[in-house]
C-alpha positions in Angstrom: -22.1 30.1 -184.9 -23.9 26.9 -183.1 -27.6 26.1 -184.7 -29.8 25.4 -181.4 -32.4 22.4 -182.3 -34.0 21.7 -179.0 -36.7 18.6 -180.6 -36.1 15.6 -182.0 -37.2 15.9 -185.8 -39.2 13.8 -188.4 -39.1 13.8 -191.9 -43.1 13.6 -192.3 -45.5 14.9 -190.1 -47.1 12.8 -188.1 -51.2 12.5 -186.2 -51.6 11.9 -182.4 -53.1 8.5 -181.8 -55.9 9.8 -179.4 -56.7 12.9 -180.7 -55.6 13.6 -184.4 -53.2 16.8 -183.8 -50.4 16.7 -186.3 -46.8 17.3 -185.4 -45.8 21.2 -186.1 -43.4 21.8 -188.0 -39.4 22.4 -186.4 -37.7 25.8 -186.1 -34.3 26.3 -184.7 -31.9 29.3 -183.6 -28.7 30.6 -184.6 -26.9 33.8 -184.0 -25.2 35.8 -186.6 -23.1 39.4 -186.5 -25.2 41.5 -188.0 -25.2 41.6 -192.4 -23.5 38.1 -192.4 -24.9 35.8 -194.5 -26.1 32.6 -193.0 -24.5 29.4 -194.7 -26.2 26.5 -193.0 -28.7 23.8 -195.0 -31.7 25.1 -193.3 -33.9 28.4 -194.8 -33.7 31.4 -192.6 -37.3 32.0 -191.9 -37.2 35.2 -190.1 -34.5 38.1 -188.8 -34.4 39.7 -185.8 -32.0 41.8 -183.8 -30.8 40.2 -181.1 -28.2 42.6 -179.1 -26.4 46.0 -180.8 -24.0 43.5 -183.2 -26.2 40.3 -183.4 -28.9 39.0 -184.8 -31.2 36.1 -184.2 -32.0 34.0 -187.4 -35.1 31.7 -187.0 -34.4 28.2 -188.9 -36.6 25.4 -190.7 -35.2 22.4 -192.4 -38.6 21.2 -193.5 -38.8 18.4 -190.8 -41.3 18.5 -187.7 -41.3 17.8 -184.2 -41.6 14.4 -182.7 -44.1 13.5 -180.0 -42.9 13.3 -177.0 -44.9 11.0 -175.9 -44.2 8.2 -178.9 -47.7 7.9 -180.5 -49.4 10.8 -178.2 -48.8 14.7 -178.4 -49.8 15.0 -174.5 -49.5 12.9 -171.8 -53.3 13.0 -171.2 -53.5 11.6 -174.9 -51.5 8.6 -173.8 -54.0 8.3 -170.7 -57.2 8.7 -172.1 -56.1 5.7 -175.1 -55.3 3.5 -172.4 -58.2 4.3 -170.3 -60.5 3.8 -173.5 -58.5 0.3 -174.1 -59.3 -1.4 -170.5 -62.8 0.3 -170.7 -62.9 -1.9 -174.4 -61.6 -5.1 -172.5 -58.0 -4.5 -174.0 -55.3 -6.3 -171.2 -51.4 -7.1 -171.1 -51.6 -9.3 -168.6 -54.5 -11.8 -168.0 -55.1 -11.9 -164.4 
């Protein structure tokens, strides 16, 4: 039985810089024979067959996504902050 967490995960949610959207919240994947109890740390949130003698449990550990974008949830987040900042006079680099 291998847990499949595909994000990295936070503790707290977090806001996008540009636009305010908050991180949602992480769910993972395990498979399980059928009637066997899951024993991982995480709550099984939902159960689903998955082939004839399988089942697919959907996980949360109460943790959420990271951006991955650092401070942005899309890359045209990141774009539009940095276009506002030159547009405000905001440089690295003085020419």
């Amino acid at each position: 039985m291998k847990e499949y967490w595909h994000w990295r995960e936070q503790d707290e949610p977090s806001c996008c810089a540009w636009c305010g959207a908050k991180t949602p919240k992480l769910y993972g994947r395990v498979a399980v024979e059928i009637g066997e109890e899951y024993r991982g740390n995480a709550q099984v949130v939902s159960r689903k067959p998955y082939t004839s003698w399988t089942e697919d449990l959907r996980l949360n550990r109460g943790t959420y996504k990271s951006f991955q974008y650092g401070a942005f949830c899309k890359l045209r987040c990141a774009e539009a902050f940095a276009n506002a900042a030159v547009v405000a006079g905001y440089r690295v680099k003085e020419n």
